[in-house]
C-alpha positions, 0 to 999 in steps of 0.5 A: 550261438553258432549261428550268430557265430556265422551271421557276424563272420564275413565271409566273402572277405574270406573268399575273396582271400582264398581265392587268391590262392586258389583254394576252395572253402571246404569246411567254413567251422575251421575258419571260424575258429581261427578268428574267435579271439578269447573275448569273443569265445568267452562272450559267445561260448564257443571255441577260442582260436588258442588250439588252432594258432598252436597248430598253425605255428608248428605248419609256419616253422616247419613249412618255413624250416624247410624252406631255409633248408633247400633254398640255403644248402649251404648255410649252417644251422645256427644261421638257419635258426636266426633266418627263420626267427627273422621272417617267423615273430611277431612283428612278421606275421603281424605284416603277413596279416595286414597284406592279407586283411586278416584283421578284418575277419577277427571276432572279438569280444564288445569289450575287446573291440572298444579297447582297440584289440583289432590294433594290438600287433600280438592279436593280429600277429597270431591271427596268421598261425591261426588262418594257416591252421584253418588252411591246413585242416580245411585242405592240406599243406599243400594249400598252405604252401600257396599262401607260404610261397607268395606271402613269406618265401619271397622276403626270405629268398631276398633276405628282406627283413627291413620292412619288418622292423620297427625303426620308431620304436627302436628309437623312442626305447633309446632317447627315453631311456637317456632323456625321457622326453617324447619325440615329434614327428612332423610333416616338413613337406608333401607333394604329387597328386592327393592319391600319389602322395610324397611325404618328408617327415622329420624326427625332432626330440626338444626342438632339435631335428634328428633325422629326416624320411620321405615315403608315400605314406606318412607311416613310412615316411615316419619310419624313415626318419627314425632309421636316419636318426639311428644311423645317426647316432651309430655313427656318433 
């Protein structure tokens, strides 16, 4: 089952993503590992990515710990604590993923596969944890670091958190939870060249528009509106 294991993996995605930050695959096992999702173990009978992600999330939060540490000498620790929850969660290691393309290296299970679990946030989320272990094991923190300090550290020196909430979800909680209805999000408006594309989306729930965004994809613009919309009704 190992090889079939390989024969499924791609590697060159996988240089092509250490390359970047000049790291040199030693030990492939590792890397493997981290991307054999529990369907895909179970199906294959080979090691889950669990222990791995376990390992991987205590490199993040120390690596991300110290970070905060030297970089804020000043801040307090309970402020430490919220500043690290902000760019350590779900919602963050699931964009630190999709920047890498990690998603294109997960194994799953077939059945996993056609439910749609390489789109699942959790699934891809946990896949950071799991590649920064391999990293670790493959060559060492300082390896990890590379990837840290292009990856994550940047945001976290410029408190810059915004792209890492989901301004849609926020908002369909809130309307459901006071009327029930879905909300639209229409395209009002696209302009520029089919490659450079500007999109202006708006929010309407029963008709009525609640806020408007303009972006170079339809999923930021989306998100836009739904932040428009929250603001909106902050300052009602």
């Amino acid at each position: 089952m190992a090889n079939n294991q390989k024969n499924t993996f791609n590697k060159n995605k996988l240089l092509v993503v250490l390359k970047r930050f000049d790291i040199k695959l030693k030990e492939l096992k590792y890397f493997l590992l981290a991307f054999s999702h529990s369907t895909y173990a179970n199906e294959y009978k080979v090691e889950s990515n669990e222990r791995i992600e376990f390992l991987g999330d205590a490199i993040l939060n120390f690596t991300t710990a110290e970070y905060i540490y030297h970089t804020f000498p000043k801040l307090p620790e309970g402020k430490m604590t919220k500043l690290r929850a902000t760019y350590v969660c779900e919602d963050a290691n699931f964009s630190y993923s999709k920047e890498l393309g990690l998603d294109e290296l997960l194994l799953l299970g077939r059945g996993e596969e056609q439910s749609g679990g390489r789109e699942k946030k959790a699934v891809i989320a946990d896949l950071f944890e799991c590649f920064l272990g391999a990293v670790y094991l493959n060559s060492g923190l300082d390896d990890v670091k590379k990837i840290l300090a292009e990856i994550v550290f940047p945001h976290i020196k410029n408190i810059d958190n915004e792209q890492f909430i989901d301004y849609k979800t926020k908002l369909q909680e809130i309307i459901q939870a006071d009327h029930g209805n879905p909300l639209d999000y229409v395209v009002i408006n696209q302009e520029g060249r089919p490659n450079e594309k500007i999109f202006t989306i708006a929010v309407k729930h029963d008709g009525i528009t609640l806020g408007e965004g303009v972006g170079r994809s339809k999923k930021e613009a989306g998100q836009l509106a739904a932040k428009n919309a929250l603001e909106k009704l902050v300052r009602k």
